[in-house]
C-alpha positions as CSV (number, residue, x, y, z in Angstrom):
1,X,-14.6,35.4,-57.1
2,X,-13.7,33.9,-60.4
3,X,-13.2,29.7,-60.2
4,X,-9.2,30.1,-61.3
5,X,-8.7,32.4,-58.0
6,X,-11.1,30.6,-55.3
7,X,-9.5,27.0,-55.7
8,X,-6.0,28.4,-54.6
9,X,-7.6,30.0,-51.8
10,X,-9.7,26.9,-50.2
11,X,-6.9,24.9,-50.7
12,X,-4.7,27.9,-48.4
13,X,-7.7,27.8,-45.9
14,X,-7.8,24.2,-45.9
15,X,-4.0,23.9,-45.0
16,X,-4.8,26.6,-42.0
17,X,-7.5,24.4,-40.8
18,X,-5.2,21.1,-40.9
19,X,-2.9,23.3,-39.0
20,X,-5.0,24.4,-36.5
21,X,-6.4,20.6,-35.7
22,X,-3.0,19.7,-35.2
23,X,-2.0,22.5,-32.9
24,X,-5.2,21.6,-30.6
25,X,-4.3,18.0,-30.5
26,X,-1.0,18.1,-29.7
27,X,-2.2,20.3,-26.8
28,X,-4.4,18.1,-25.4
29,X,-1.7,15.7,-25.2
30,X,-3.2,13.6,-28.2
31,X,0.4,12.9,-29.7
32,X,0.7,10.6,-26.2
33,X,3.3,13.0,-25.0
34,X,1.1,14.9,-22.0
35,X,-1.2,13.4,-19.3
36,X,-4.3,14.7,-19.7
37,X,-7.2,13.2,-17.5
38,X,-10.0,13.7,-20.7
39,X,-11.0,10.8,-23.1
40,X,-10.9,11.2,-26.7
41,X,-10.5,8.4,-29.3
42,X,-7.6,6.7,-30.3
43,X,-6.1,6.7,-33.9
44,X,-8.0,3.6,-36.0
45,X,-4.0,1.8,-35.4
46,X,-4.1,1.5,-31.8
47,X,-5.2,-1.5,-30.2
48,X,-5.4,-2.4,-26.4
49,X,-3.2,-4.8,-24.8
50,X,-2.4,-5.5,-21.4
51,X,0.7,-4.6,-20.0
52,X,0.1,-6.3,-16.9
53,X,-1.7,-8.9,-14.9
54,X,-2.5,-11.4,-12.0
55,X,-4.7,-14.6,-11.8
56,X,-7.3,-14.7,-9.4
57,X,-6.5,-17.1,-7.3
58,X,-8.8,-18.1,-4.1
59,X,-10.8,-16.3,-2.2
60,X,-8.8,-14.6,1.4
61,X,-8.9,-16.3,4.5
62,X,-10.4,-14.5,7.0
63,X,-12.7,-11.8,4.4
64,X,-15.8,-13.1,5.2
65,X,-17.3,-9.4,5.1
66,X,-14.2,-8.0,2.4
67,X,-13.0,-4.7,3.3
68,X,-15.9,-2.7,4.0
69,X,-14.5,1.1,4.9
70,X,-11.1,0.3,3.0
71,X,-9.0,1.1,0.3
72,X,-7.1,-1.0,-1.3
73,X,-3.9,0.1,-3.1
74,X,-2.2,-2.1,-5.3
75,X,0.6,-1.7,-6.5
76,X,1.5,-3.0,-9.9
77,X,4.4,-3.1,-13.0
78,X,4.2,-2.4,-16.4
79,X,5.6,-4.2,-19.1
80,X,4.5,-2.4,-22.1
81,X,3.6,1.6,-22.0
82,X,0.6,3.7,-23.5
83,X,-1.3,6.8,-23.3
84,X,-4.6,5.7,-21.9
85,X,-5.4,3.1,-19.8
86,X,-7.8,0.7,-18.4
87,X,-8.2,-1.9,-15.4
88,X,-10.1,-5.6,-14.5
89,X,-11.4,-6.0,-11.6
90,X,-12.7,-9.8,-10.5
91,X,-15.2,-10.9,-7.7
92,X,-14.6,-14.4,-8.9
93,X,-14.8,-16.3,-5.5
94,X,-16.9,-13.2,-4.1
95,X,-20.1,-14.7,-2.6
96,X,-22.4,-11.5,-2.6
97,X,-22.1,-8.6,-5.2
98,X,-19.0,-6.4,-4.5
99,X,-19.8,-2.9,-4.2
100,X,-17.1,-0.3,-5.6
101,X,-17.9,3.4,-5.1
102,X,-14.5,5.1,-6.2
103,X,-11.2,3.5,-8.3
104,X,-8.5,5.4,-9.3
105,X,-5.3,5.5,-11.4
106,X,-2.0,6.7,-10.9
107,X,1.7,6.1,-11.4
108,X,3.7,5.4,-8.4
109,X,5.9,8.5,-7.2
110,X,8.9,5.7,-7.0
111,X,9.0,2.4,-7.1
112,X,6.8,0.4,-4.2
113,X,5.6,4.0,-3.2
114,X,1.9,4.5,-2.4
115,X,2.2,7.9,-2.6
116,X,1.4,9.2,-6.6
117,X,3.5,10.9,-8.9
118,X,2.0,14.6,-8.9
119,X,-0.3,15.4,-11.9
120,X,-1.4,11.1,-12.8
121,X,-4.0,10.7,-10.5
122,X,-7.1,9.6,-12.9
123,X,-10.3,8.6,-11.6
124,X,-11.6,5.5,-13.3
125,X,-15.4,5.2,-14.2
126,X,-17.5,2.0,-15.6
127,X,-19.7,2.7,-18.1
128,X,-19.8,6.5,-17.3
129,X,-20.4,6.1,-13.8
130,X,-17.3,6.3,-10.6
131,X,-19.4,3.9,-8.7
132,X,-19.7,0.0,-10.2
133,X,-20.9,-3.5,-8.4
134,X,-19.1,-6.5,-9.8
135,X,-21.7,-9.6,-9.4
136,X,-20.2,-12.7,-7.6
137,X,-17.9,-14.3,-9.7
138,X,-18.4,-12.0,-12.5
139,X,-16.0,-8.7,-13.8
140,X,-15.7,-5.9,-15.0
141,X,-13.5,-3.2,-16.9
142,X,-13.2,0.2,-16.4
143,X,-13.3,3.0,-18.8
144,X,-10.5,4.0,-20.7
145,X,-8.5,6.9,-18.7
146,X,-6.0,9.5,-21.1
147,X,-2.7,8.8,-19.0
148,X,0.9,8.5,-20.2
149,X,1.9,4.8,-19.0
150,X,5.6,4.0,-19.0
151,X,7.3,0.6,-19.7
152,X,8.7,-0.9,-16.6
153,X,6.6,1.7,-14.3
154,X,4.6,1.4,-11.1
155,X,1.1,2.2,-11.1
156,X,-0.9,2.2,-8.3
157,X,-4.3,1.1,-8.8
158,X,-6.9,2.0,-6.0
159,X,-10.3,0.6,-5.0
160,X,-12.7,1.5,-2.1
161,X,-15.7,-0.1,-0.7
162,X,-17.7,1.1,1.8
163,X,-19.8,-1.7,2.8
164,X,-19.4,-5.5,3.5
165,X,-19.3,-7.9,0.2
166,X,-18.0,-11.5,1.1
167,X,-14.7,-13.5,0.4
168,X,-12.1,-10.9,-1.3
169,X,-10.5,-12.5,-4.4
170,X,-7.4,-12.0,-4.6
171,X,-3.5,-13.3,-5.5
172,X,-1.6,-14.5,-2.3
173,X,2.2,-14.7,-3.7
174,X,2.4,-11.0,-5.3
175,X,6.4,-10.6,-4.0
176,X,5.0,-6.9,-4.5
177,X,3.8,-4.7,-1.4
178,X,0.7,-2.8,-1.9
179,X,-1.1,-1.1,1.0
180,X,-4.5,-0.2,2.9
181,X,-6.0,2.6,4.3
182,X,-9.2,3.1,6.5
183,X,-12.0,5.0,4.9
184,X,-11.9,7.0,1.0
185,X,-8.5,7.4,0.5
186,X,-8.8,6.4,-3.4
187,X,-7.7,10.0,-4.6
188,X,-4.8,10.0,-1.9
189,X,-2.0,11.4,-3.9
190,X,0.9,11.8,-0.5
191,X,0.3,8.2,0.7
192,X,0.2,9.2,3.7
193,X,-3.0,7.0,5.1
194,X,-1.7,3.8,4.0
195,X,-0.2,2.6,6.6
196,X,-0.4,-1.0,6.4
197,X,1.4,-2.9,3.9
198,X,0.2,-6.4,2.3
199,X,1.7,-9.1,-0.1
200,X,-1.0,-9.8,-1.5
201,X,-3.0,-8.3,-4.8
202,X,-7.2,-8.2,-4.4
203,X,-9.5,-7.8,-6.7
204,X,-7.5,-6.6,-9.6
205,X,-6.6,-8.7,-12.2
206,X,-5.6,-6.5,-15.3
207,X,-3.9,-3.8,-16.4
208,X,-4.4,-2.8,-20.1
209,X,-2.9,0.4,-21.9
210,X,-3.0,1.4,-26.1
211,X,-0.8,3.7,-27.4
212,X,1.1,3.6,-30.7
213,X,3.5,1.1,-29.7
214,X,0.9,-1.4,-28.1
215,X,1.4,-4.5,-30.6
216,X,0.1,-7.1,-28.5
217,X,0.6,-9.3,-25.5
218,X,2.4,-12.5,-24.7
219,X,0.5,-14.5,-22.1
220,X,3.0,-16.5,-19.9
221,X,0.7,-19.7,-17.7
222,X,1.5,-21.6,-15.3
223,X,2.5,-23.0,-12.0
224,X,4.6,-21.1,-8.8
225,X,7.9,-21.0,-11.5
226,X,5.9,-18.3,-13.2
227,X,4.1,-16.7,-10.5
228,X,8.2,-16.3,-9.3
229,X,7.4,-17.4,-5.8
230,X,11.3,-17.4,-4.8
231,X,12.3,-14.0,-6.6
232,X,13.5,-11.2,-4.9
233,X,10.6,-9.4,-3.5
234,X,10.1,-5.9,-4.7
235,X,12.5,-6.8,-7.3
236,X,10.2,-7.8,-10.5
237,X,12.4,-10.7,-11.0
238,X,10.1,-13.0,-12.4
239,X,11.0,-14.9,-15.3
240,X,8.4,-12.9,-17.2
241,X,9.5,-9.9,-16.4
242,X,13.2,-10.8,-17.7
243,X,11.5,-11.5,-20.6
244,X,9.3,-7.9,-20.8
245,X,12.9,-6.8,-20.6
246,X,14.1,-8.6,-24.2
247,X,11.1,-7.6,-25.2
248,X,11.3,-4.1,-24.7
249,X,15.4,-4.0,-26.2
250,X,16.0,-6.5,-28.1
251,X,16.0,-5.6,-32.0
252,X,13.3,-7.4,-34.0
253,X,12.0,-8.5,-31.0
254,X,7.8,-7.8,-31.0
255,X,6.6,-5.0,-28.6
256,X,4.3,-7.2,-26.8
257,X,3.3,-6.9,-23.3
258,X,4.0,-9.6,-20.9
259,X,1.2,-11.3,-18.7
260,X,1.9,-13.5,-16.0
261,X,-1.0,-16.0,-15.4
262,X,1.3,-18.2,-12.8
263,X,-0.4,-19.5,-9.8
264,X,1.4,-21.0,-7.1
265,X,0.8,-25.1,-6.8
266,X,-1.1,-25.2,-10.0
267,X,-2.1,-28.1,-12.0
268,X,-2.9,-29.1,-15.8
269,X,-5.8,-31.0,-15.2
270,X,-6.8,-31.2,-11.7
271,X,-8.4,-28.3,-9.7
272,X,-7.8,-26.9,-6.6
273,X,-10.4,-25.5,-3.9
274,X,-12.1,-22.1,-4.2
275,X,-10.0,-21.1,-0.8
276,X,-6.9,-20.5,-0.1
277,X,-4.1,-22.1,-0.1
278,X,-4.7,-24.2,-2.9
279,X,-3.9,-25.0,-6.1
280,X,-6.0,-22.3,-8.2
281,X,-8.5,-23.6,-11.2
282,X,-6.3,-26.3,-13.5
283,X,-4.9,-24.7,-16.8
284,X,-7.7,-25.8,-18.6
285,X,-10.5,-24.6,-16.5
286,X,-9.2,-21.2,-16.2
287,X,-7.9,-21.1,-20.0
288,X,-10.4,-19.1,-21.9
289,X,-10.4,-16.2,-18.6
290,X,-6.3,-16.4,-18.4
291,X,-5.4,-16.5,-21.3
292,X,-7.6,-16.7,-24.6
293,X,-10.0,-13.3,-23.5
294,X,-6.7,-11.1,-22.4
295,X,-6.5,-7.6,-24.4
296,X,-4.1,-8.4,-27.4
297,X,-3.3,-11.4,-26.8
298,X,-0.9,-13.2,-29.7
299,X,0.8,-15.8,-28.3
300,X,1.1,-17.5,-24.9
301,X,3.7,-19.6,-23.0
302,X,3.0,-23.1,-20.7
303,X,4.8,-23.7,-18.0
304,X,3.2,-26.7,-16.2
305,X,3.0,-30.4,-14.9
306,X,5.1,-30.6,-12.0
307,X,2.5,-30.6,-9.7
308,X,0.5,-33.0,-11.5
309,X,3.0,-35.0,-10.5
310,X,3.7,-34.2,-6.9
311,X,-0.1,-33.5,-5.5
312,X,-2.6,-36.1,-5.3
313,X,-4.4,-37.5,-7.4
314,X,-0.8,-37.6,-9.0
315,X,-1.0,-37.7,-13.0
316,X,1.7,-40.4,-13.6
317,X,1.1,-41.4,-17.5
318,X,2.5,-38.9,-19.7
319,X,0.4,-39.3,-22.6
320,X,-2.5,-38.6,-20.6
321,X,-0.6,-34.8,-19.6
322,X,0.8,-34.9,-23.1
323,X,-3.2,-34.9,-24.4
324,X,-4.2,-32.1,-21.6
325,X,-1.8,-29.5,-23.2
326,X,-2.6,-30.9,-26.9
327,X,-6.1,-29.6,-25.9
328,X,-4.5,-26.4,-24.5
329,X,-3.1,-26.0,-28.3
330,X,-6.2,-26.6,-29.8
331,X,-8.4,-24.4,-28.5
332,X,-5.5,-21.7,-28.4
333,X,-5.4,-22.0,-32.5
334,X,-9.1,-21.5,-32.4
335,X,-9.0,-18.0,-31.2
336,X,-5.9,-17.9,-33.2
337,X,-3.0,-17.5,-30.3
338,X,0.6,-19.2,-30.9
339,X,1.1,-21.7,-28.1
340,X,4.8,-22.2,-27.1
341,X,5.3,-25.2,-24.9
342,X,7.8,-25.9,-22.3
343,X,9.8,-28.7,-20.8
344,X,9.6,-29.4,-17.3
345,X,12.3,-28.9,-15.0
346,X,14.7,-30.4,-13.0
347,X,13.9,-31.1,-9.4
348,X,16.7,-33.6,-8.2
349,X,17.2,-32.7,-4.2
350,X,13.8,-31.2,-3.6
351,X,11.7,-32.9,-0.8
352,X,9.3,-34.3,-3.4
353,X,11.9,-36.2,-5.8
354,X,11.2,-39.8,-7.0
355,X,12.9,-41.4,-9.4
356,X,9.3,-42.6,-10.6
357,X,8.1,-39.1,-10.5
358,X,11.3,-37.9,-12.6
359,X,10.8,-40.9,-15.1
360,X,7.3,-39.4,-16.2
361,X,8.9,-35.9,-16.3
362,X,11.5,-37.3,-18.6
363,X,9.3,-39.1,-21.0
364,X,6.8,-35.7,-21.1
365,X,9.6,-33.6,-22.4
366,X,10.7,-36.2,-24.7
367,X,7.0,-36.1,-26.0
368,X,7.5,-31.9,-26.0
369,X,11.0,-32.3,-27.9
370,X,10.1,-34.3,-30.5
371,X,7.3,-31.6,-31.5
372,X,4.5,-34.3,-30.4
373,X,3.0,-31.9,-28.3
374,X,3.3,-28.2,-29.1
375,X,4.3,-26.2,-32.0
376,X,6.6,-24.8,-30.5
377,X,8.6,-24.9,-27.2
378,X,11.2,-23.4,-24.9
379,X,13.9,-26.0,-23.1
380,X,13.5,-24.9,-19.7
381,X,14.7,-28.3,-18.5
382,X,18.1,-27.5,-20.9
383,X,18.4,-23.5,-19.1
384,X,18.4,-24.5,-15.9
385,X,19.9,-28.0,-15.5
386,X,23.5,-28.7,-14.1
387,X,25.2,-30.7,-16.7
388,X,27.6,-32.4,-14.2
389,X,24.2,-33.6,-12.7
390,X,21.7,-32.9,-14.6
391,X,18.7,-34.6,-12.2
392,X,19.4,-31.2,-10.1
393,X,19.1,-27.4,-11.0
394,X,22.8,-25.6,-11.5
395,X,23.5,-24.3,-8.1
396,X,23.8,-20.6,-9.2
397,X,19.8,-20.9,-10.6
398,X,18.5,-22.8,-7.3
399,X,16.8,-20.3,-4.9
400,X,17.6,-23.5,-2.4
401,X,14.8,-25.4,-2.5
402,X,16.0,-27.6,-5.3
403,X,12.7,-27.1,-7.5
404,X,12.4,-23.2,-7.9
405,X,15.2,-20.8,-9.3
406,X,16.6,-18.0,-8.0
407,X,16.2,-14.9,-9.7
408,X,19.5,-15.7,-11.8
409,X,17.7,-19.2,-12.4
410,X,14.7,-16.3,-13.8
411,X,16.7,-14.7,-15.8
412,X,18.1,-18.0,-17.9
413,X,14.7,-19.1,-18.2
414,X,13.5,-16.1,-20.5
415,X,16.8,-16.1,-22.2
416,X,16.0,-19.6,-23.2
417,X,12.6,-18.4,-24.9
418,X,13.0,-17.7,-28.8
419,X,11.3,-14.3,-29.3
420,X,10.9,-15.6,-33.2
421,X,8.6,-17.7,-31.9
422,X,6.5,-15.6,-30.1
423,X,5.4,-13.8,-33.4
424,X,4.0,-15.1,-37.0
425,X,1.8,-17.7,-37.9
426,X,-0.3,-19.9,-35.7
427,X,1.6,-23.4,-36.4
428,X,-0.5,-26.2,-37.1
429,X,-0.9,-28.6,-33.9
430,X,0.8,-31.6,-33.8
């Protein structure tokens, strides 16, 4: 074949072959529009992030030997979607290694449902293997699973362990139902065994998906105003997840997932104990693990200080809470993450009030306002106050207690954030 004629004709066969490559990867749903249960790697572009979360909070009352012979079901909400998918799983206040011999993956057949929509069910595997034993107060992360993630979706995320382990870690104020079943029942895709129903989340602490819209993640931190202890259960009415909603419509606004790090009664600088209730690990102590190692994480939000005030040893000088979230700041800008501050907010009428107690809440936000503290901050105290009384929450955004807001009291908090601000540079501390 003479050069002129053979260069026209590799190039043809060339364009078959391109052809052809394409043609197999879109069947094998590696455009992200099938479920497919293989692996496969992701285009250079894609990054993970997580698109959902819970802190580990305490270990369970009354889980001395775990839950030997069980599966555990959670059931969880996306904020962000992908095509493929990976989970955390924490034996943080575990005191013996926690044994794991099947996990799987699926998306809920309807919302709260433990029974999974047909065709999702993935089986997860660490480090090639279905079995895995998380070391006491250590973690692991599953493999990455091929499985079409939604935004705003229910996955159910299922772990079984057949035989004692210690203490279960887990998150007490879910406002989510998940469920249990006796024996295997990890690859259940009717439902049908999981009869009993929970409000709590165990041993799962992270949801993380990639797919070509997976930008990043916004961590949100704090204390029972962002776990949402006094939203509607079942309802995903948390103040984060009205803000996964802007994030997910809103023009210009950044694709990022939402991660709620709340724990109920949680402090800036004091800790609570390892069992439940209490107060979780202060801000600080559980900063690098809740925020700073999360998958994508850009920027993060702080919500906390009340109970610094409220729970003994109360925190009562304001520069001294001022210089606890200054730290939060700095060591956030050394792993380059944006750190948007928040005021604290009203609690006028709740059981706790003092005027001496309010006085340090009013000279901390004055600290926050004049930009001596973050970079950046959201008025929280501004959303939700009355301004006929403006000691007390507006009635309409008081769940009743006079300290946490109803779910319309949600909603105005993540209106009140400026998504601008969530994105761009890492400002310099103050």
């Amino acid at each position: 074949m003479s050069a002129h004629v053979g260069r026209p004709v590799l190039a043809a066969l060339a364009a078959l072959v391109a052809l052809v490559v394409a043609a197999v990867l879109l069947s094998s749903g590696g455009d992200g529009t099938q479920d497919s249960a293989g692996g496969g790697r992701a285009p250079a572009a894609q990054r993970w992030a997580g698109t959902w979360s819970a802190a580990a909070t305490a270990a369970e009352p009354g889980t001395l030997d775990g839950y030997a012979g069980m599966s555990i079901r959670n059931v969880v909400h996306t904020s962000i979607g992908g095509t493929s998918a990976r989970i955390q799983l924490s034996n943080l206040y575990g005191t013996r290694p926690l044994p794991v011999s099947h996990a799987s993956l699926a998306r809920a057949h309807a919302p709260g449902d433990p029974a999974a929509t047909p065709g999702t069910m993935r089986r997860l595997t660490f480090s090639g293997r279905p079995a895995v034993t998380v070391p006491a107060g250590g973690a692991v992360t599953s493999d990455p699973v091929r499985l079409t993630v939604p935004p705003a979706a229910d996955l159910l995320v299922t772990t079984y362990s057949p035989s004692p382990s210690g203490p279960a870690t887990y998150h007490p104020y879910a406002r989510q139902n998940s469920y249990l079943a006796r024996g295997d029942r990890s690859e259940d895709t009717t439902g049908a065994s999981y009869t009993e129903e929970s409000p709590y989340w165990r041993y799962l602490t992270g949801v993380d998906v990639r797919g070509p819209r997976t930008d990043g993640a916004v961590v949100a931190i704090g204390d029972s105003i962002t776990d949402g202890i006094t939203s509607t259960p079942g309802a995903n009415h948390r103040w984060t997840d009205f803000l996964a909603g802007r994030l997910r419509t809103e023009p210009g606004a950044p694709r990022y997932g939402v991660l709620n790090q709340g724990i109920s009664g949680n402090r800036l600088l004091t800790d609570g104990s390892r069992w439940s209730p209490n107060n979780g690990p202060s801000v600080l102590s559980r900063l690098e693990r809740d925020v700073l190692s999360r998958a994508g994480v850009k920027s993060a939000v702080v919500e906390i200080g009340l109970n610094d005030l409220f729970k003994s040893p109360r925190r009562l000088d304001p520069e001294q809470l001022a210089d606890g979230m200054r730290e939060i700041v700095r060591r956030a800008q050394a792993r380059g993450v944006r750190v948007i501050g928040s005021t604290l907010t009203p609690f006028g009428g709740h059981r706790g009030y003092r005027p001496e107690l309010d006085a340090v809440r009013e000279a901390l936000n004055a600290k926050i306002r004049a930009g001596q503290v973050f970079g950046g901050y959201v008025d929280f105290d501004t959303a939700l106050r009355d301004p006929h009384d403006p000691l007390r929450m507006r009635p309409a955004y008081d769940s009743g207690d006079h300290l946490h807001p109803s779910d319309e009291g949600y909603r105005a908090m993540a209106d009140a954030v400026d998504l601008r601000q969530l994105k761009g540079q890492v400002p310099t501390a103050p």
